[in-house]
C-alpha positions in Angstrom: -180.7 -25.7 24.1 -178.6 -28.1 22.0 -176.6 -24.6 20.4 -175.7 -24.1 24.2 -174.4 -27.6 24.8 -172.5 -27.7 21.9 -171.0 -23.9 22.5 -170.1 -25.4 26.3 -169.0 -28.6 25.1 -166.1 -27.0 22.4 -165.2 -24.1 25.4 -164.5 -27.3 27.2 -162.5 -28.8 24.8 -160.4 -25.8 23.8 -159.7 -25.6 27.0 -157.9 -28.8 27.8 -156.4 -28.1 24.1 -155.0 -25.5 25.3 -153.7 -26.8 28.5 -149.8 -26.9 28.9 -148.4 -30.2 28.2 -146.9 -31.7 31.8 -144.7 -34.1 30.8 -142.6 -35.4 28.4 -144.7 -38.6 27.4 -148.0 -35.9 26.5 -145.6 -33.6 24.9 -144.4 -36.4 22.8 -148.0 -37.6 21.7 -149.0 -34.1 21.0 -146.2 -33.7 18.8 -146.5 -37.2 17.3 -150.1 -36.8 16.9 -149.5 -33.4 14.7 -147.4 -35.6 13.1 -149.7 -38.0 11.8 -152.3 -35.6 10.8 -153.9 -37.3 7.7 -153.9 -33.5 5.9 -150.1 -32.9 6.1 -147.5 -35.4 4.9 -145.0 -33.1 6.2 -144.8 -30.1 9.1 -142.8 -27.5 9.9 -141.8 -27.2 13.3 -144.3 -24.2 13.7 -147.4 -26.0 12.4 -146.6 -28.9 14.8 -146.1 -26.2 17.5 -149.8 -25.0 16.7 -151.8 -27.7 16.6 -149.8 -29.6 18.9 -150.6 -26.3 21.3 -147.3 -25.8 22.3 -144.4 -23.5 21.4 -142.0 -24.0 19.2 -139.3 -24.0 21.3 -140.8 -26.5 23.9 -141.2 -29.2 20.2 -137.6 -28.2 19.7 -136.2 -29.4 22.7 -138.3 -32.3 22.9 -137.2 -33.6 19.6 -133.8 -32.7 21.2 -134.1 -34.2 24.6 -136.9 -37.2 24.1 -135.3 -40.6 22.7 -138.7 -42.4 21.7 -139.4 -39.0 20.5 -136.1 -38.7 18.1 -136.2 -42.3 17.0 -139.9 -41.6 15.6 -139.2 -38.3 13.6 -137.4 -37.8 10.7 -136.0 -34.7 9.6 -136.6 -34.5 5.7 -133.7 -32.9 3.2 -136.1 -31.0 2.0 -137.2 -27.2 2.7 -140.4 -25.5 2.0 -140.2 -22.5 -0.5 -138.9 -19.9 2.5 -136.4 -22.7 3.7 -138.5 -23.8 7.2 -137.2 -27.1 7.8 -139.9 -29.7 7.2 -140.5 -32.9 9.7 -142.6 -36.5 9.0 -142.3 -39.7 10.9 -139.9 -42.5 10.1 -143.1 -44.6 9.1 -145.0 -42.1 6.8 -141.8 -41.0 5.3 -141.2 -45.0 4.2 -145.1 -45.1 3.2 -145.6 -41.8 1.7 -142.7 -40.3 0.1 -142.9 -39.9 -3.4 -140.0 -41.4 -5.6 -138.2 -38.1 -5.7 -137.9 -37.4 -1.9 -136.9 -40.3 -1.5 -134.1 -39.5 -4.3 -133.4 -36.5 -3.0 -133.1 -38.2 0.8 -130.7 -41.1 -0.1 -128.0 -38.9 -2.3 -128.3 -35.9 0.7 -124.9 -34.8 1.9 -126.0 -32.2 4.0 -128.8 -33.5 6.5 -130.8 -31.3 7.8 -130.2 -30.3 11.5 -132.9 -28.9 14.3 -132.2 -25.4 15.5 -130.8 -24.8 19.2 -133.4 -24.5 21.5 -133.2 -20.5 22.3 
């Protein structure tokens, strides 16, 4: 009986999951929340787009379009190996960065720029 709960219980919970975001405030704590996963000190926009449960293109345009949203993100100077642009918060860059990101952030001439929203 319990097996059945807990099978109905997660159906119900991937299901909101899965939901799509209705405003910009949830869209924004989705994407903040993704954000400040304990397991990634970084994202790219397409693992914030999964767990977030949204598209990338939707996290796109809300980082282009959402103030509280921008002021909260930063957008580090550093790619991953195939060049996907990676994104932290303002607060876990200043807590977590290692010396050389930090380096590598303050000397950047080219800042890294989000992709137009397609």
């Amino acid at each position: 009986m319990t097996s059945m709960l807990s099978k109905a219980s997660r159906a119900r919970r991937l299901r909101s999951a899965s939901k799509p975001a209705s405003n910009g405030q949830e869209v924004r704590e989705r994407i903040v929340a993704a954000l400040n996963n304990p397991r990634f000190r970084m994202r790219t926009l397409q693992g914030i787009a999964q767990e977030a449960r949204l598209s990338t293109s939707t996290v796109v345009q809300a980082m282009h379009t959402d103030a509280a949203l921008a002021n909260t993100i930063k957008l580090v100077p550093i790619r991953t190996q195939d060049g996907q642009l990676l994104v932290t918060t303002k607060d876990r860059f200043a807590n977590e960065a290692t010396w050389t990101e930090r380096f590598v952030d303050f000397f950047a001439t080219r800042r890294p720029q989000l992709p137009d929203v397609a």
